[in-house]
LUMZA-220662 format. One record per residue: residue in one letter; x, y, z of N, C-alpha, C, CB in turn. Coordinates in steps of 0.02 Angstrom, whole numbers, plus 50000, padded with zeros to 5 digits. Each point is the difference from the previous one (the first is absolute). Glycine has a CB too. Layout:
residues N
aXYZXYZXYZXYZ ...
This chain:
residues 306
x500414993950000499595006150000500425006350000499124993750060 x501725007449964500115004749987499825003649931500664996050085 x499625002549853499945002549952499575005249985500374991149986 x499085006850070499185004649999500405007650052498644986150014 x501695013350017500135004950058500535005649961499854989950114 x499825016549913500645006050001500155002150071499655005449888 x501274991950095500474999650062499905006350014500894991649979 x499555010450093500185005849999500675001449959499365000450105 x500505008749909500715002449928500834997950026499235013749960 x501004982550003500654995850013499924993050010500455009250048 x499134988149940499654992350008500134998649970499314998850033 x500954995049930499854997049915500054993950018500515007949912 x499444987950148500054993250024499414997950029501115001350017 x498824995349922499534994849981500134991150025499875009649892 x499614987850094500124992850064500134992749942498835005350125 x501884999249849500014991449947500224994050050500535005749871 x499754991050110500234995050037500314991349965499085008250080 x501204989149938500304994049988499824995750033500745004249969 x498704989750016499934995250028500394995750001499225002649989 x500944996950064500624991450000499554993650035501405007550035 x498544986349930499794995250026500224993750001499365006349987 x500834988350021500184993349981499754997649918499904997750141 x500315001249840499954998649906499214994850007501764998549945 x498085001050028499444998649989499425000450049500654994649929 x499385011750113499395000050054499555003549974500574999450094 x499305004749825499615004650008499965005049967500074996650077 x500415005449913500245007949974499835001349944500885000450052 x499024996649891499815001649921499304999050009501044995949927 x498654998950113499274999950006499765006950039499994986150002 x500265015450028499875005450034499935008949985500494990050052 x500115010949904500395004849952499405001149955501354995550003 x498714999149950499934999849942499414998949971500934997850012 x498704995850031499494995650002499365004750012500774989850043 x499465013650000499455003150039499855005650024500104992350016 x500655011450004499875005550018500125004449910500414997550164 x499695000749788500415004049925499334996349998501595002049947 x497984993250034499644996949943499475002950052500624988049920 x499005014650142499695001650002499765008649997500224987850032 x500355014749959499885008650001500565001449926499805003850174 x499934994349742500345000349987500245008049951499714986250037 x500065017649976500035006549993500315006450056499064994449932 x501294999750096500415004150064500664995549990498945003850105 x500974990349895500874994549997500244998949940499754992650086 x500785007649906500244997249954500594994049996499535010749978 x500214981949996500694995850034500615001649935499204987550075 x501445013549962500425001149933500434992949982500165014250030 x500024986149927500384993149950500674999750064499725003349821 x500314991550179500504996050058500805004749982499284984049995 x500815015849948500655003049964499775005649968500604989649977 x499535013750057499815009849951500635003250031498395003450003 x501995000549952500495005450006500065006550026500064994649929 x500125008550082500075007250020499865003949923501004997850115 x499244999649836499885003749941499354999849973501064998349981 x498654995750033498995000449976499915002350037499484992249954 x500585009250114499305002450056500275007849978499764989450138 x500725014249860500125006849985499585003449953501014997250026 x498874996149913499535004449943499524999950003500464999249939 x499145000150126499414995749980499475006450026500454984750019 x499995021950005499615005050018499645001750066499994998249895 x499635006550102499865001650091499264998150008500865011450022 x498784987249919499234999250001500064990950032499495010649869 x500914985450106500044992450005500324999650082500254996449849 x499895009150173500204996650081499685004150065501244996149949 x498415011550031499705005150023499414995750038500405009849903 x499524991150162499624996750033499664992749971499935011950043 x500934983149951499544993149985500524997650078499604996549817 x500434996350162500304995450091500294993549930498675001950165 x502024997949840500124996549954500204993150033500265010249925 x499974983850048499894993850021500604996049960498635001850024 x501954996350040500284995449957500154994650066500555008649884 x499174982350109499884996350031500764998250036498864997449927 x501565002150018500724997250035500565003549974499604988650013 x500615015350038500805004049962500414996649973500105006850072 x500074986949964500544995649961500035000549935499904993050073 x499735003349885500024999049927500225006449961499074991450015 x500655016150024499795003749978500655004549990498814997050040 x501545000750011500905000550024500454996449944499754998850141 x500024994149836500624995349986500025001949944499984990450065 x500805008149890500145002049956500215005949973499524992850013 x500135014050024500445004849994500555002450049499115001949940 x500985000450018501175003550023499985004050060500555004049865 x499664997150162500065003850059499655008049977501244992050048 x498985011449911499775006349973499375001649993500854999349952 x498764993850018499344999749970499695000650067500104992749885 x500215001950156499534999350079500065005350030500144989350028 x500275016549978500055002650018499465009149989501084988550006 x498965009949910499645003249960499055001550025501094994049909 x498714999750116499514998050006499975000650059499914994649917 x500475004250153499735001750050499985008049989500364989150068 x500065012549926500135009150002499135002749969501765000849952 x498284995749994499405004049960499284999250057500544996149850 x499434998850187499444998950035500195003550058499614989349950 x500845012450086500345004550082499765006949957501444992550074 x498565008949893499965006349965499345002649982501014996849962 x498464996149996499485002549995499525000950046500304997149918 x499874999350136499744999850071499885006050022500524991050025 x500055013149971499825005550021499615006749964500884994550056 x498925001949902499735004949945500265002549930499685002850099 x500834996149883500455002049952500424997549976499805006250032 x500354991249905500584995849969500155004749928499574986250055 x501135014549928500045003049947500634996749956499395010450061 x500534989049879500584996849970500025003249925499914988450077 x500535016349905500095003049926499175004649990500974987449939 x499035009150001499365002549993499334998450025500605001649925 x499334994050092499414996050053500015000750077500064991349917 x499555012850090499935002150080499314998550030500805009849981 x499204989450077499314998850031499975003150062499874989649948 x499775012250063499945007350055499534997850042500205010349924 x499644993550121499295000050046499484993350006500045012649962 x500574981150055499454994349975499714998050066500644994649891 x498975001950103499724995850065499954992649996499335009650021 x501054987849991499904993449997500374994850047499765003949891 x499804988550106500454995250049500224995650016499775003650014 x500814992150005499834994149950499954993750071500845004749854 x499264990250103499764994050058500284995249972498915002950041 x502024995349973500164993649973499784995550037500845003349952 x499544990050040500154993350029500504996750005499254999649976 x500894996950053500654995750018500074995650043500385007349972 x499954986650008499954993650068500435001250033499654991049957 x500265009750121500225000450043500934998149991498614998450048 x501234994949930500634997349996500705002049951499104992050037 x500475012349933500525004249942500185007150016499474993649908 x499985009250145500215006850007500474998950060498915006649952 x501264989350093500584999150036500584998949990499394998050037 x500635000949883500514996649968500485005549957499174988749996 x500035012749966500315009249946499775005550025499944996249886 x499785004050167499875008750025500545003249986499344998750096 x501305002049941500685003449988500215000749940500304996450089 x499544999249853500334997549934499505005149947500414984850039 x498905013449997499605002049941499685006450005499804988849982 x500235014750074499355003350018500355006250047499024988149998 x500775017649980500595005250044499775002350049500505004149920 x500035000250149499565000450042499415006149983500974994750079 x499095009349889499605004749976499525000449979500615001849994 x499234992749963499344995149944499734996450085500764994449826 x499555004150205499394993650061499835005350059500724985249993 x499675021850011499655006150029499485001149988500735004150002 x499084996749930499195001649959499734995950002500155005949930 x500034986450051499804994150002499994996050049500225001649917 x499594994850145500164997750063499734993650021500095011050022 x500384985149952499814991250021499445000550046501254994549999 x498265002749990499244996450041500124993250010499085007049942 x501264990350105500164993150010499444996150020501065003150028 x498664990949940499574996550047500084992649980499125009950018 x501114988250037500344995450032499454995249987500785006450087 x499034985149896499434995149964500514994450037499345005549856 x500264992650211500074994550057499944993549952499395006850115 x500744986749914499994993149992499034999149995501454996650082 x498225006449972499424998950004499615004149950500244996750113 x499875011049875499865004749937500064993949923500705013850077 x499784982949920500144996649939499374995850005501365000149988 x498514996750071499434993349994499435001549988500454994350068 x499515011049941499215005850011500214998749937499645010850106 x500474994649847500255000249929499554994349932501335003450079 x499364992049969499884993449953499334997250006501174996750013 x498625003750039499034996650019499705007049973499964990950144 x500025012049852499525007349952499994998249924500505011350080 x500214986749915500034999149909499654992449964501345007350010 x498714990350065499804991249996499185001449976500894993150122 x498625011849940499495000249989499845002049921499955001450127 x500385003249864499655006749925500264993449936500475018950050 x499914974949967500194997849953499334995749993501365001450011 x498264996150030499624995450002499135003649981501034992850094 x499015013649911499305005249969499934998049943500125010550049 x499374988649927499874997949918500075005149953499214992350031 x500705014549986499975006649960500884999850022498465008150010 x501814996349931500745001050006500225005650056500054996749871 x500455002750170499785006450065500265006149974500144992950112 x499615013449903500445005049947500115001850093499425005649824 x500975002550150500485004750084499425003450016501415003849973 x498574996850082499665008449998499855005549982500204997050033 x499325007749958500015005649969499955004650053499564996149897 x501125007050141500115006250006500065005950004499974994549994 x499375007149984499925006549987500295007050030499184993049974 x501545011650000499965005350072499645007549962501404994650082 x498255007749979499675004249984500525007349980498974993050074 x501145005949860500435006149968499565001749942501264996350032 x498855012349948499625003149941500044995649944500235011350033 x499384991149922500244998049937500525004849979498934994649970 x501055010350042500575003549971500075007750066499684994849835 x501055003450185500305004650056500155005049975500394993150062 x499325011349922500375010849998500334999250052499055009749964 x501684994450028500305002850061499555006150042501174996949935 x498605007150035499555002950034499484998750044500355003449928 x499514991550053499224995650042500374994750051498994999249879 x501494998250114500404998250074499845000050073500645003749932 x499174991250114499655002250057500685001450032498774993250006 x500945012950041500345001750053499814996950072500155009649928 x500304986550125499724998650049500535003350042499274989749965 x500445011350088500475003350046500074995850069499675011749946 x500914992050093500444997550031499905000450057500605001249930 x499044995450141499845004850051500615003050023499034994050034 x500925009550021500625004550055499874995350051499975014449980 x500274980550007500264994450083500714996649981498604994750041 x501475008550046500744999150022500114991950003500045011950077 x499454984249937499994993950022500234996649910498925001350134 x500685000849827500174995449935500365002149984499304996649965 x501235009050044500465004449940500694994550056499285018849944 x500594980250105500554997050061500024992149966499605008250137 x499724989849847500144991650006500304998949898498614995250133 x501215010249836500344998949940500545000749986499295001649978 x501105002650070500675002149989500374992350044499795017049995 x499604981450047500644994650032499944994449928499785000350174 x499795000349804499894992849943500515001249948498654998350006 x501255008949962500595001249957500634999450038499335007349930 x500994994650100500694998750057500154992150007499655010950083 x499484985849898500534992950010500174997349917499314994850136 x500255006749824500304997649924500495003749985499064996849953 x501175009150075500655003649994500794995250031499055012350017 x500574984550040500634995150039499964994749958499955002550128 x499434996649849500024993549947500224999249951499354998850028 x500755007049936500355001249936499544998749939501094996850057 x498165003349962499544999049959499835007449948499584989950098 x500305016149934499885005949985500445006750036498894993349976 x501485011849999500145003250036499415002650050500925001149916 x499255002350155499455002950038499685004149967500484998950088 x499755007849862499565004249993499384998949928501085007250070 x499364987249881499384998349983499434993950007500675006749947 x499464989350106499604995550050499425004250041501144992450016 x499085014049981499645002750043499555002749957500775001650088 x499175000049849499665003749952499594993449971500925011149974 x499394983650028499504993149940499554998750083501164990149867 x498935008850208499724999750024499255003250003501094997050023 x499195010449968499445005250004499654997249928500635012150074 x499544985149865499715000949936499594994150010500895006249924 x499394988450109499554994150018499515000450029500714995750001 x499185007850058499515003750039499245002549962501185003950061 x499335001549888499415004549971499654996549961500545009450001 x499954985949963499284994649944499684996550049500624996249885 x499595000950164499604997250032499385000550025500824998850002 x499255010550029499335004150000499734999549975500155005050022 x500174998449895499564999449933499694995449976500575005549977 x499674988450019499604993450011499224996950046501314999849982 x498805003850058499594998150043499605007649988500754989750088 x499305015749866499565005049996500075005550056499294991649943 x501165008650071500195005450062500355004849965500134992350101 x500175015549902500035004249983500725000750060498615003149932 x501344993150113500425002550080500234993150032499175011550036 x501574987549983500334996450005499704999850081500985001649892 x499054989550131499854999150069500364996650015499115001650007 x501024995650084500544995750017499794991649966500305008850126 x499004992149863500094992249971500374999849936498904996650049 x501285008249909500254999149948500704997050010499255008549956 x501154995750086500704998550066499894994550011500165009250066 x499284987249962499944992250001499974995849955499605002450070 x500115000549896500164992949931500785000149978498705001649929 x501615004350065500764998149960500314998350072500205009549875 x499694990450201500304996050032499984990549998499845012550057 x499714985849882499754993449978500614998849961498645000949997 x501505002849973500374999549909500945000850035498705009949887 x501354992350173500675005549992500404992450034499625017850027 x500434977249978500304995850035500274997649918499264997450143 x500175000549803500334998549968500615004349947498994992750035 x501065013149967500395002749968500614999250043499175007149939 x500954991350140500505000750041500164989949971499585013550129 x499834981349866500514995749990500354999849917499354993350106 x500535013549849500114999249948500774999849998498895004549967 x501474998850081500674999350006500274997650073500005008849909 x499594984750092500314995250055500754999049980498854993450023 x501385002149916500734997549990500655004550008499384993149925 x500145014250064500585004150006500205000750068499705005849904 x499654993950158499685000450050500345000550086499274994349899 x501045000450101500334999950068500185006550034500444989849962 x500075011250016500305007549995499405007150010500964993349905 x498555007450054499645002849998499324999350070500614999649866 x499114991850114499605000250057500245000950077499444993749918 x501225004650089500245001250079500075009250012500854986250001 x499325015849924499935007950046499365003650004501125002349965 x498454994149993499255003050017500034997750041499345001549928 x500444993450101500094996450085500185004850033500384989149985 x500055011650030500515002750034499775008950011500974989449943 x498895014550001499475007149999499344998950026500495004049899 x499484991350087499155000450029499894997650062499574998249895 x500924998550135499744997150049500565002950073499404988549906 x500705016350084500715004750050499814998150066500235012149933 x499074987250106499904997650060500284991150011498905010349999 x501144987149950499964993150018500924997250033498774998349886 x501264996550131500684997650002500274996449936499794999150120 x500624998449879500434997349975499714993649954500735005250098 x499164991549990499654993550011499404997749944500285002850128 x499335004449875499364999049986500015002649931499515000750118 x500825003149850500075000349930500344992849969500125013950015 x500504983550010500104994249961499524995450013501105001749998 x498494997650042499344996649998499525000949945500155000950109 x499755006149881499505003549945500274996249958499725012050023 x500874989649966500244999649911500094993849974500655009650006 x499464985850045499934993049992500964997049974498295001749955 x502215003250046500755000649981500214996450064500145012049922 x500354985750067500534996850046500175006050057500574991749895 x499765007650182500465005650028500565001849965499684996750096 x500844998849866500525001549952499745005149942500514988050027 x498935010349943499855004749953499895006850016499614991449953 x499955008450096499725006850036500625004150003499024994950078 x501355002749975500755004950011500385002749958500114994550067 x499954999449880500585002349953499625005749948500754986950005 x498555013250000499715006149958499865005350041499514993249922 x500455006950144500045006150041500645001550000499104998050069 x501475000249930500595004350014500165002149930500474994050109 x499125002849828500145003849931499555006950008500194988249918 x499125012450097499755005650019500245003450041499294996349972 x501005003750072500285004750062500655002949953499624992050133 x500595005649848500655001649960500155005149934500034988650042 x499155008149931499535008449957499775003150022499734997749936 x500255002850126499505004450073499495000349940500845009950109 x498674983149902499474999049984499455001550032500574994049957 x499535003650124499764997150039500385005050062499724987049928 
């Protein structure tokens, strides 16, 4: 629902995101299947392999308030040269923010957002290789983690729809967006004046900042943008603490989106957030060895982290 919203002036962060999941839990049915095949005058899924040099020509009307769709970065990665990959993240860190320009083909004032995919098991592997930190700033792994028991559920759901006599189609999805967004006609929702939510967002952004998921200051802006569609969604004009409650649903998984990197990171959130506790009781929290704990507190004390 952002797309529908006018930020405030200096805003341009919008709520794309990177789903990461275990390879076959979901993600193209989900993407592609359902959320693109049911609103299809707002998504667009793009070709697995597209360049920095087609998406440049393709103008500002083809990306101007659409939500574009590509199921799995990998493929979409392999084969090109370091330059090309590079070409292509840049062009998307760039249009994110509204503006991409190259020679004679420029694109200005855009609005748009996108929504890859990726199996879990590959973005641990090529995050560093493939993906810059700048591009997963705008873009911000949504980790969700698909249990032993999640799989069995799964497999008995697909067991049933296999055994329906009619063929099973996905869901239809519907999200309530215009047919066609003027920047002018843009809802505005506003922001209350409480100390209490402006306190519990800054601690949320502060921790994907230790996480290395989002810098703080723009965690703190996709927070607020998450918020406002959320309103808008639900037909509100004015942001409430339940809105604060629902992305306290969502915000665990962006923190396990960079578990592997994690140790390091989760012991010094630990460690900020919890300044009353002991020792004892944080290596308890964190579930780390006493050897681990120490040898990463005397690396923080040493960056006067901590």
């Amino acid at each position: 629902m952002s797309i529908n919203l006018k930020l405030p002036p200096g805003v341009r962060k919008h709520n794309s995101c990177l789903l990461v999941a275990p390879r076959g839990s979901g993600k193209s049915e989900l993407l592609e299947r359902i959320l693109a095949k049911s609103n299809p005058e707002h998504f667009t899924v793009l070709p697995a392999k597209i360049f920095e040099s087609e998406l440049v020509t393709k103008g500002r009307e083809f990306f101007h308030n659409k939500i574009f769709i590509i199921d799995d970065l990998i493929p979409t990665f392999e084969g090109m040269s370091t330059k090309q990959r590079q070409q292509l993240v840049n062009f998307w860190t760039k249009l994110l923010e509204g503006n991409y320009a190259r020679d004679r083909n420029a694109l200005s004032n855009v609005t748009t957002l996108v929504l890859f995919g990726l199996a879990s098991e590959q973005l641990d592997k090529f995050r560093d290789e493939l993906m810059s930190a700048t591009f997963l700033d705008r873009v911000p792994p949504f980790k969700h983690n698909v249990t032993r028991q999640m799989k069995r559920e799964i497999l008995q759901f697909r067991a049933k729809r296999q055994q329906e006599k009619s063929p099973p189609q996905p869901p239809i999805i519907k999200l309530p967006l215009p047919e066609k967004i003027e920047d002018d006609k843009k809802a505005e929702v506003a922001f209350p004046d409480s100390k209490e939510i402006e306190d519990r967002i800054a601690e949320y952004a502060l921790e994907l900042d230790d996480y290395q998921v989002q810098s703080c200051a723009r965690a703190q802006d996709y927070i607020k943008t998450f918020m406002r569609a959320n309103a808008l969604l639900n037909g509100r004009k004015k942001v409430m603490m339940s809105d604060l409650l629902l992305y306290d649903l969502v915000h665990p998984l962006f923190l396990n989106s960079m578990g592997e990197l994690g140790t390091e990171n989760r012991l010094l959130s630990l460690i900020k957030k919890n300044p009353d506790k002991s020792d004892k009781e944080i290596i308890k929290i964190s579930g780390h060895s006493k050897g681990t704990f120490y040898k990463y507190k005397k690396i923080f004390q040493r960056k006067d982290l901590i």
